[in-house]
C-alpha positions as a Markdown table, in Angstrom:
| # | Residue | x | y | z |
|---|---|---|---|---|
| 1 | Unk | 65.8 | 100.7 | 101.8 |
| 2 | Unk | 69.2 | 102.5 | 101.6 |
| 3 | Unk | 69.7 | 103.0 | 105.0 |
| 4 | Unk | 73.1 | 105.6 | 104.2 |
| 5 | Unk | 70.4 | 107.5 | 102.2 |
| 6 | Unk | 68.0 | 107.5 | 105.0 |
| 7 | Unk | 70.6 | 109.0 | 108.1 |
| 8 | Unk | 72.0 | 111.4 | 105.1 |
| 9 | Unk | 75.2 | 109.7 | 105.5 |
| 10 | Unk | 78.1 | 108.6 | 103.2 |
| 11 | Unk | 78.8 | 104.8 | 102.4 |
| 12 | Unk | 82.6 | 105.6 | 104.6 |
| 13 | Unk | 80.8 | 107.1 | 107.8 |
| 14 | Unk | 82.2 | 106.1 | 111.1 |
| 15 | Unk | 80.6 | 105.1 | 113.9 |
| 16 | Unk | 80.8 | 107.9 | 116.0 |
| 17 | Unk | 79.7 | 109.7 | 113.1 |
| 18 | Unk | 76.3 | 107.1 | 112.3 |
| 19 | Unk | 75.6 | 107.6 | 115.8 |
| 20 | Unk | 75.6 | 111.3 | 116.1 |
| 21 | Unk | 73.7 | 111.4 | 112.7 |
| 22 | Unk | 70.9 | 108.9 | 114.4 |
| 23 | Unk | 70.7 | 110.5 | 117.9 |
| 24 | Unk | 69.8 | 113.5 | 115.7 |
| 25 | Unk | 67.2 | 112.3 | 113.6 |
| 26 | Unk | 65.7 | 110.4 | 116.5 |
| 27 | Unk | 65.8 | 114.5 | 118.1 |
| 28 | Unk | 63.6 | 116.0 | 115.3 |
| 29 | Unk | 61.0 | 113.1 | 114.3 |
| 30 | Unk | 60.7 | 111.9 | 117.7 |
| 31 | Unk | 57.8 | 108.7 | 117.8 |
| 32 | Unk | 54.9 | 110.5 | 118.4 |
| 33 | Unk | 55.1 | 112.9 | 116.3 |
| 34 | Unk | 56.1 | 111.4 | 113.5 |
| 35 | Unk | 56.3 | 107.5 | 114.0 |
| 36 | Unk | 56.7 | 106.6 | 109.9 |
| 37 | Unk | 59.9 | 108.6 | 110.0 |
| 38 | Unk | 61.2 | 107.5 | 113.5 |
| 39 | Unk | 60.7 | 103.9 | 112.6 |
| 40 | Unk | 62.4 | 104.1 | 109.0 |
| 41 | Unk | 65.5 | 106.0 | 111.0 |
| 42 | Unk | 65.3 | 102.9 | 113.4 |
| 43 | Unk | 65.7 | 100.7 | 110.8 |
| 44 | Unk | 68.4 | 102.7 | 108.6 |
| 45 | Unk | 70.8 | 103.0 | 112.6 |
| 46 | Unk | 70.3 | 98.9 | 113.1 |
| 47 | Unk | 71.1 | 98.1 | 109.3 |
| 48 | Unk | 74.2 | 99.7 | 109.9 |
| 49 | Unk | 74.9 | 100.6 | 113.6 |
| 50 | Unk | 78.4 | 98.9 | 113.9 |
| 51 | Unk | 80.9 | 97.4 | 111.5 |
| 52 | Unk | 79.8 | 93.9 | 111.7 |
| 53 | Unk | 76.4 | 95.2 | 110.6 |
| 54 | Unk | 77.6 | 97.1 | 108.2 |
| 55 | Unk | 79.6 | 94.2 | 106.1 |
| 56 | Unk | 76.4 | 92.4 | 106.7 |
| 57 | Unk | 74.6 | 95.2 | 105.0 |
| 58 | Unk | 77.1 | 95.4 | 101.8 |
| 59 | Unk | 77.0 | 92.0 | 101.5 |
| 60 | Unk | 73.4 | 91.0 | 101.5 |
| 61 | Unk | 71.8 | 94.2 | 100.4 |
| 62 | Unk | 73.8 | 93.7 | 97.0 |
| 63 | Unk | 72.0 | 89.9 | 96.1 |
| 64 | Unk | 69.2 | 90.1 | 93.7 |
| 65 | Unk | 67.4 | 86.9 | 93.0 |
| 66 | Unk | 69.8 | 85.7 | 90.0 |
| 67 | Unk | 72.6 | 86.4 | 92.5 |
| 68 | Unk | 73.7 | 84.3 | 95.2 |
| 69 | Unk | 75.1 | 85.1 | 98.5 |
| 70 | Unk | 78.7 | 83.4 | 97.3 |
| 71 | Unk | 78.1 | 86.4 | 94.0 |
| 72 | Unk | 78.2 | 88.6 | 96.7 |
| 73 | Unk | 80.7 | 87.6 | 99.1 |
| 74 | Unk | 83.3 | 87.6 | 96.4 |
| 75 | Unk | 82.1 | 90.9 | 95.2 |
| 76 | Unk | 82.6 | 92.8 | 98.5 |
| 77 | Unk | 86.3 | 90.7 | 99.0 |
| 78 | Unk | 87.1 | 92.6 | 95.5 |
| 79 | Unk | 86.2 | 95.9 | 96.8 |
| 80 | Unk | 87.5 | 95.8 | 99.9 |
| 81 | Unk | 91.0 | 94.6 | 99.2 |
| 82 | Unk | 92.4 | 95.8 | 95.9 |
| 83 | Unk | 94.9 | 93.7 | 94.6 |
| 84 | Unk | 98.6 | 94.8 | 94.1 |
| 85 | Unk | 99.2 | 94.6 | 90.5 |
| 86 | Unk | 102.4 | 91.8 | 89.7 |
| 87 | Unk | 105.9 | 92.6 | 90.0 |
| 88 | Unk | 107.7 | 93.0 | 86.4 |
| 89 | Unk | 109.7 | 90.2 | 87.2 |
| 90 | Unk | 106.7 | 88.0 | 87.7 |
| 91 | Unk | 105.3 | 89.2 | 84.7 |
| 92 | Unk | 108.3 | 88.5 | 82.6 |
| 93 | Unk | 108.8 | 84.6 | 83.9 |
| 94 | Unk | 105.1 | 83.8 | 83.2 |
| 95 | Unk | 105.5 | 85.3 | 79.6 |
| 96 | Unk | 108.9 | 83.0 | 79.4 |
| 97 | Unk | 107.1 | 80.0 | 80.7 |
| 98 | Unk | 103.9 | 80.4 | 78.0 |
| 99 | Unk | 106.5 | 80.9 | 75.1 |
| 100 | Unk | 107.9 | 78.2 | 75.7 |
| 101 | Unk | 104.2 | 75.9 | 75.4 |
């Protein structure tokens, strides 16, 4: 279960903006009415409710069987802090430094 699919929301939402999103859905399939679609709403608002949840979310919802949770730990670090490519001069003294193996 995609729970961003679910609300109708984007991967980026907020929380004021998940909340509003789930109050509103909880509004038009209210439990006895329609309890399969109340309960899958549920589901999607705790899967991703806060930000802790939500890194908890990316991370685990990612692992297939081959995968382990490490796979997917590093995978999310990657994506979530982009790193700054190396200065010139960086560049320059590790080319010096192989030429001269």
């Amino acid at each position: 279960m995609n729970p961003y699919l679910v609300l109708g929301l984007p991967p980026d939402a907020d929380d004021q903006r998940i909340r509003q999103v789930y109050l509103d859905a909880v509004k038009a399939a209210p439990p006895d009415h329609e309890p399969e679609r109340f309960q899958a709403v549920s589901q999607a608002y705790e899967a991703i409710k806060d930000a802790d949840q939500r890194i908890r979310h990316q991370l685990f919802s990612q692992t297939s069987e081959s995968a382990s949770p490490m796979d997917a730990f590093l995978d999310f670090a990657r994506l979530q802090a982009p790193r700054q490519p190396p200065a010139f001069e960086t560049l320059k003294t590790f080319l010096r430094d192989c030429a001269r193996l």
